[in-house]
One Martini backbone bead per residue (centre of mass of N, CA, C, O) as a GRO file, in nm:
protein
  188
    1UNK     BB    1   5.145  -6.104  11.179
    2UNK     BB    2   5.350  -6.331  11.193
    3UNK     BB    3   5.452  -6.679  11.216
    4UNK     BB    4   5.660  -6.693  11.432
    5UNK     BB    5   5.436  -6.602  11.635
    6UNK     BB    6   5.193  -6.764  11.612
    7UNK     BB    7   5.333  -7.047  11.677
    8UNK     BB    8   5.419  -6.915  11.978
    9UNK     BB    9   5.172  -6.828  12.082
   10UNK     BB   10   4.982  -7.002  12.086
   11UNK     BB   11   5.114  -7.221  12.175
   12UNK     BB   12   5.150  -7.092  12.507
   13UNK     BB   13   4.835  -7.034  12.541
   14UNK     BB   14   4.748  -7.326  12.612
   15UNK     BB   15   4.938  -7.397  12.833
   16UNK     BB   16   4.820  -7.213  13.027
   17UNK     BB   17   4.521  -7.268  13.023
   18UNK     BB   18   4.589  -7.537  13.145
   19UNK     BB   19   4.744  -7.484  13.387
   20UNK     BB   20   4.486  -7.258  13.493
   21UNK     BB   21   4.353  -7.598  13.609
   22UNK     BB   22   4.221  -7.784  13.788
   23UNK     BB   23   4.302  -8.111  13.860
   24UNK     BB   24   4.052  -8.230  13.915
   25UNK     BB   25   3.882  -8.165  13.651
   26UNK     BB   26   4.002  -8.374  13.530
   27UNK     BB   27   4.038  -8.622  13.344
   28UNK     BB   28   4.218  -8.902  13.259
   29UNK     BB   29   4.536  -8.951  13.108
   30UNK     BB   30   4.554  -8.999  12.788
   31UNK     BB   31   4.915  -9.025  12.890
   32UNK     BB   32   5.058  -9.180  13.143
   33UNK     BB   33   5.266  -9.258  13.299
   34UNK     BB   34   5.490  -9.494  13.147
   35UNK     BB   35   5.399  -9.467  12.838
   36UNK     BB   36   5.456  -9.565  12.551
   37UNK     BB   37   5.618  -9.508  12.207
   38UNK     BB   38   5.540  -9.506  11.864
   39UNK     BB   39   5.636  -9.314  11.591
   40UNK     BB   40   5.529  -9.211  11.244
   41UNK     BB   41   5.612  -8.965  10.988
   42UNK     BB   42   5.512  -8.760  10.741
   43UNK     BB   43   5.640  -8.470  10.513
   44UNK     BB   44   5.533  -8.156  10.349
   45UNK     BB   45   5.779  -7.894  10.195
   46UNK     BB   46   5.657  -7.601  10.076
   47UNK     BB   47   5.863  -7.305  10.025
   48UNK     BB   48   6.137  -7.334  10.170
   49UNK     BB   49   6.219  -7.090   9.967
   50UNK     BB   50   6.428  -7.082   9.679
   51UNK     BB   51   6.336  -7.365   9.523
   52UNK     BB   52   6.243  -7.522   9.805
   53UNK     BB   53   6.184  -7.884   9.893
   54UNK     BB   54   6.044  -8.165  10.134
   55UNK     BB   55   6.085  -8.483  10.196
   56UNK     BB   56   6.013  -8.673  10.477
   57UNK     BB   57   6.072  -8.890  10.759
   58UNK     BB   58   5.975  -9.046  11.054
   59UNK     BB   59   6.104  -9.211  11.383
   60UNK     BB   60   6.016  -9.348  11.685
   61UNK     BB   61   6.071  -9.314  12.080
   62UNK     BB   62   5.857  -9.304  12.372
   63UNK     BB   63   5.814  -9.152  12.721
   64UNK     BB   64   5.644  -9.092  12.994
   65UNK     BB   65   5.720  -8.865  13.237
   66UNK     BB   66   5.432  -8.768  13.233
   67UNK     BB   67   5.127  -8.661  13.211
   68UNK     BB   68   5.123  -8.576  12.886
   69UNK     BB   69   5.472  -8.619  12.900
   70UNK     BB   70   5.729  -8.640  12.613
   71UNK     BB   71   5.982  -8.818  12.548
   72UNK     BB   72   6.165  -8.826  12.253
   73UNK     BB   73   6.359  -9.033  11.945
   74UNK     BB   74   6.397  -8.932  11.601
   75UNK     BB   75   6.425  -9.047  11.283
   76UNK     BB   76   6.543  -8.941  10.969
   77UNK     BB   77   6.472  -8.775  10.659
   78UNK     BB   78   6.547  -8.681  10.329
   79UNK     BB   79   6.414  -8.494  10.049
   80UNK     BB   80   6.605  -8.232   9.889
   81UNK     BB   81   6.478  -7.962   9.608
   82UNK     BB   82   6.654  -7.689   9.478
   83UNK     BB   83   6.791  -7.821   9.208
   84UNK     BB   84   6.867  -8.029   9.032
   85UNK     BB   85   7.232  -7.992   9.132
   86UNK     BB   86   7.092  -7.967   9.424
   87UNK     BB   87   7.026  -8.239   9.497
   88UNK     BB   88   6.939  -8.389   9.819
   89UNK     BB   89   7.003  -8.592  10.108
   90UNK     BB   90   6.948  -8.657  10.433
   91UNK     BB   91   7.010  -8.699  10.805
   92UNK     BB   92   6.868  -8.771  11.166
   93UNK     BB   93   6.846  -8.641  11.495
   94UNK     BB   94   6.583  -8.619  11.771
   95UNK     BB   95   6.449  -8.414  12.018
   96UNK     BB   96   6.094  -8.475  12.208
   97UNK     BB   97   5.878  -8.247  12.295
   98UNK     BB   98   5.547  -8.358  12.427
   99UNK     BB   99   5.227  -8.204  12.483
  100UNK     BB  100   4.890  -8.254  12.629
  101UNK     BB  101   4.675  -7.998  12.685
  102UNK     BB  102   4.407  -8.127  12.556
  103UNK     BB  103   4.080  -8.339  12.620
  104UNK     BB  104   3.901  -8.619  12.499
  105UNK     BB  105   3.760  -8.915  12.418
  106UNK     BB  106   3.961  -8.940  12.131
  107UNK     BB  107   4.126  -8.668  12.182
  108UNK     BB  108   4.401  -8.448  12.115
  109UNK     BB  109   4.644  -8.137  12.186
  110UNK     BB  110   4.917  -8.046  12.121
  111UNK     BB  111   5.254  -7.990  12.186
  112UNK     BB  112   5.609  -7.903  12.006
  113UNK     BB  113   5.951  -7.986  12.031
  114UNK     BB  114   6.274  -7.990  11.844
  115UNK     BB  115   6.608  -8.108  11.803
  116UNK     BB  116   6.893  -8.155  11.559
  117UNK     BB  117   7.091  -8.287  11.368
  118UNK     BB  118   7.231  -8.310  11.018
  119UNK     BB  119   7.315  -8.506  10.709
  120UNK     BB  120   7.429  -8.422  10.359
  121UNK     BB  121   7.511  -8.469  10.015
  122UNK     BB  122   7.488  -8.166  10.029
  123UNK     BB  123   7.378  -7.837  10.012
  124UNK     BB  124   7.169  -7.696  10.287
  125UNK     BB  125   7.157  -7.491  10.138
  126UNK     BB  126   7.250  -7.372   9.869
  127UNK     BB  127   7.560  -7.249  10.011
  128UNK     BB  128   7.609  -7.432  10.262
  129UNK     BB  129   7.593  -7.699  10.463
  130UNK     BB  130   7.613  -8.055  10.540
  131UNK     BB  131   7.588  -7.935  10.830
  132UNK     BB  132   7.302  -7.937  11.049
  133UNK     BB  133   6.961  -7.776  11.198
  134UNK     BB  134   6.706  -7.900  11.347
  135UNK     BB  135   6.383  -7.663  11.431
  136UNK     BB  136   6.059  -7.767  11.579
  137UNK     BB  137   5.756  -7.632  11.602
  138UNK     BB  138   5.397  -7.682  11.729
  139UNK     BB  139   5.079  -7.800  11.646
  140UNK     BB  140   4.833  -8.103  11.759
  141UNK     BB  141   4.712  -8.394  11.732
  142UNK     BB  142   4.501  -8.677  11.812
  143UNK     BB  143   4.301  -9.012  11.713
  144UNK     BB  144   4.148  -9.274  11.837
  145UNK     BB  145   4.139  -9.592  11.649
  146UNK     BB  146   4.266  -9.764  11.916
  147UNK     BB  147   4.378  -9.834  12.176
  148UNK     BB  148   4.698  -9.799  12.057
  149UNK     BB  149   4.597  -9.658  11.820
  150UNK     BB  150   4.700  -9.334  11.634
  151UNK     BB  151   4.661  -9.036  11.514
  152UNK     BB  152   4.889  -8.805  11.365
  153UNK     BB  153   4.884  -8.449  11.356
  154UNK     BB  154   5.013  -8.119  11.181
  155UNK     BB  155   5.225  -7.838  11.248
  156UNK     BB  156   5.519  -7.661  11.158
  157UNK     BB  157   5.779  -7.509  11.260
  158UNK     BB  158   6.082  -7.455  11.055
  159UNK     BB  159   6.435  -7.518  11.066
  160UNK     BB  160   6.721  -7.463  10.880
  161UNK     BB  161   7.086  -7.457  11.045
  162UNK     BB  162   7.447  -7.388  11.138
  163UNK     BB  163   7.483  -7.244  11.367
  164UNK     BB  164   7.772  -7.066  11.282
  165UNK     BB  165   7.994  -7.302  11.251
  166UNK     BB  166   8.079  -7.125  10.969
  167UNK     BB  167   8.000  -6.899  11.012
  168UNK     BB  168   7.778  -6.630  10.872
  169UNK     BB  169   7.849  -6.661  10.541
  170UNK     BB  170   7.787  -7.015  10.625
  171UNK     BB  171   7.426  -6.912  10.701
  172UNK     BB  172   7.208  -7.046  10.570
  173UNK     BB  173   6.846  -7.109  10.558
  174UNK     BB  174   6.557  -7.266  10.656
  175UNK     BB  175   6.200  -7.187  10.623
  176UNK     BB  176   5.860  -7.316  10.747
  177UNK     BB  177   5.537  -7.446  10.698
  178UNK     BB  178   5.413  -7.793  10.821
  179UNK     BB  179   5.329  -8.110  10.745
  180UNK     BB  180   5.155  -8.373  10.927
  181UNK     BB  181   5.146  -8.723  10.938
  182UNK     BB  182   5.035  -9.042  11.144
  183UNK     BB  183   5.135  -9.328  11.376
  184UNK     BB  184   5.071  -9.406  11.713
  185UNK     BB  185   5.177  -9.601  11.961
  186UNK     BB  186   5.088  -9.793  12.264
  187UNK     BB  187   5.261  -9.888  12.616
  188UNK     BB  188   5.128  -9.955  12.960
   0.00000   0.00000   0.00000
């Protein structure tokens, strides 16, 4: 089984699992409805592709749409190092669905999915174009350090390609299992 299979059939499966349980049986939502969130977090990307590796920041701020279900946008940053003379930075921004399907006294579990623009000073991947979109879906942690503030952590595939917009011919992308780490705040 490849990774992109197993990436996707995970958190689908924990969806399943978390979906056929009773609400009544669950404790109280550990981010309720209406509560905001700022979150940052650094990544990196080792071996997506041929000589490309690529580090990460990204912030943003959500808002829990539902119990335990967040919308969130976040900018980001990257330097991706293809080699010496390919190596380029990124920027973009991206729109962030999280749901935390799973929880205990002071962790939970979540899946999410990502996806946006990015404008890089170079073509990335070499022979590619300069406007691309990142694609992440994953599975994390968040791990509650005091009242408000979360370690938040976890792994994520990655896909970077410009959707075929300059045609087939130039539409390399990059793909990879990444891993995150950061803090997130809430304010209820």
């Amino acid at each position: 089984m490849n990774w992109i299979k197993v990436i996707t059939l995970v958190p689908a499966t924990i969806l399943w699992m978390h979906a056929s349980t009773f609400a009544e049986d669950r404790a109280p939502a550990a981010f309720p409805k209406g509560t905001l969130s700022l979150q940052t977090y650094g990544t990196y990307e080792s071996g997506l592709g041929a000589y490309t590796n690529a580090a990460s920041g990204a912030a943003g701020a959500g808002y829990y749409v539902f119990n335990n279900l967040s919308l969130s946008l976040e900018a980001e940053g990257y330097r991706i190092a293809q080699s010496p003379a390919h190596n380029a930075w990124m920027y973009g921004i991206s729109g962030v669905l999280r749901h935390h399907v799973l929880q205990f006294d002071r962790t939970t579990f979540f899946i999410d999915a990502s996806f946006g623009p990015v404008e890089a000073t170079g073509r990335v991947p070499a022979g590619g174009t300069y406007f691309n979109f990142a694609t992440r879906t994953g599975v994390g942690v968040t791990f509650q350090l005091r009242e408000h503030l979360h370690l938040l952590g976890g792994v994520r595939y990655f896909h970077l390609s410009n959707a075929r917009i300059e045609g087939s011919q130039r539409n390399p992308s990059i793909n990879g299992i990444v891993g995150f780490l950061g803090l997130m705040w809430t304010v209820r």
